[in-house]
C-alpha positions as CSV (number, residue, x, y, z in Angstrom):
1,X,75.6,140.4,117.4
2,X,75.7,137.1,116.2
3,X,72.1,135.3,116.1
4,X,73.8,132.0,117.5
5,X,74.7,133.5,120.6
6,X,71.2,135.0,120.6
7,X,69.7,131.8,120.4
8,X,72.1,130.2,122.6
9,X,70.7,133.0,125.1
10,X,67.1,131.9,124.9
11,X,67.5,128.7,124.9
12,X,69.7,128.6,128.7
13,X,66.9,131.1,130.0
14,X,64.4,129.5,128.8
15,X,65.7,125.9,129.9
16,X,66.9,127.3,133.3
17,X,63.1,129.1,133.8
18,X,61.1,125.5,133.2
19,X,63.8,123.9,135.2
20,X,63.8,125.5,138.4
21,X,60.1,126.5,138.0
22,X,58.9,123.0,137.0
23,X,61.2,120.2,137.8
24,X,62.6,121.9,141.0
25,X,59.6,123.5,142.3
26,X,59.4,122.3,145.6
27,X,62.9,124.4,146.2
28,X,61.0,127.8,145.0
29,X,58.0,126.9,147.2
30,X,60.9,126.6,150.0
31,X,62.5,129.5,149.1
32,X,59.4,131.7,149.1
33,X,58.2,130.8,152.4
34,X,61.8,131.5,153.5
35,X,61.2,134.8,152.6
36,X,57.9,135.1,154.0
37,X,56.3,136.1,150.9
38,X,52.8,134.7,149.8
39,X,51.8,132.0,148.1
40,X,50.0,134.0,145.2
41,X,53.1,136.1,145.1
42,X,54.6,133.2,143.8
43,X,52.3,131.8,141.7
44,X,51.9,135.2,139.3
45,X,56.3,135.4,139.9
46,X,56.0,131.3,138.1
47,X,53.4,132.0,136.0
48,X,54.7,135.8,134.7
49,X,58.1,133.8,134.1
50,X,56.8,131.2,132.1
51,X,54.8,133.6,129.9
52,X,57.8,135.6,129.5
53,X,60.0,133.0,128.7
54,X,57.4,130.8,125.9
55,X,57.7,134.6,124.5
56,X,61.4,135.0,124.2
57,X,61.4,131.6,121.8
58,X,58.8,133.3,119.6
59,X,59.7,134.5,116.0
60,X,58.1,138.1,116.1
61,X,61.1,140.0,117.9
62,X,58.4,142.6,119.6
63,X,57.2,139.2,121.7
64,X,61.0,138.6,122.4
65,X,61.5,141.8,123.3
66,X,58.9,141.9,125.9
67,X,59.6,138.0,126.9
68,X,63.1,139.8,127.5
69,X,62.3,142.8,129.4
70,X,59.7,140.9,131.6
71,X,62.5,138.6,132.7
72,X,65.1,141.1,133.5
73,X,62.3,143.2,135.6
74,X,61.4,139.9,137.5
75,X,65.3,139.0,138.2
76,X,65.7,142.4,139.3
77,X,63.3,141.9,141.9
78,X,64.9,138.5,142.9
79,X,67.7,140.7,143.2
80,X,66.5,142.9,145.2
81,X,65.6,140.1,147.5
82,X,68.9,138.5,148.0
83,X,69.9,141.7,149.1
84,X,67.0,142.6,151.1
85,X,67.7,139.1,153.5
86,X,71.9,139.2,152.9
87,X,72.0,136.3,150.6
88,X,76.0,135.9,149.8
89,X,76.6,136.4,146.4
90,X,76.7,132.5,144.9
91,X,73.0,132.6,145.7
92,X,73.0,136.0,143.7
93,X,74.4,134.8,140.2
94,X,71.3,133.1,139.2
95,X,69.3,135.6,139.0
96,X,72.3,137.8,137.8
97,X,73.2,135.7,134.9
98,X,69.7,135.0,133.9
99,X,69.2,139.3,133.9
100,X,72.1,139.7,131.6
101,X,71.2,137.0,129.0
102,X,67.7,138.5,129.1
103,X,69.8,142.2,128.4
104,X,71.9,140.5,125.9
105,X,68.5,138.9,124.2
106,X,66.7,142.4,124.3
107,X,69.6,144.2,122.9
108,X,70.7,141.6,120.2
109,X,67.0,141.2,118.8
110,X,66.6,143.0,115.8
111,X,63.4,145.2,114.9
């Protein structure tokens, strides 16, 4: 796999993570009281994504790996959700894109 798309992959997860996490926060505070899920539920979701992201950028491909892995487990769970409370599908592909460039990030790593 070529390491430009590779690189390409981190870089929109781990642009679209800080972004919704960071400069959009108030929606995921919103979103997780819409759901009726706790508030230190959503703090260890923001923090674990964070960590897991800050690893995909590393160097040492066992970090990105696990970055990787942590952020398709997490957007599973999101996943999960949407379905759970019969999001429509628009509201899905977030968390659907960001679960297959994590999968195309784990796979294409090399070591």
């Amino acid at each position: 796999m070529s390491m430009n798309l590779i690189e390409l992959a981190k870089i929109l997860v781990f642009s679209s993570v800080l972004f919704v996490w960071v400069v959009r926060y108030h929606n995921i505070v919103a979103e997780f009281k819409s759901y009726h899920y706790p508030e230190w539920l959503r703090d260890l979701v923001g923090i674990t994504k964070i960590t897991c992201v800050v690893m995909i950028m590393r160097e040492d491909v066992f970090f990105v790996k696990l970055g990787a892995v942590g952020i398709m487990v997490l957007m599973f769970a999101a996943l999960l959700t949407h379905v759970k409370v019969k999001n429509p599908l628009p509201k899905m592909l977030p968390s659907m894109t960001l679960f297959a460039l994590s999968a195309l990030i784990y796979l294409g790593s090399n070591g």
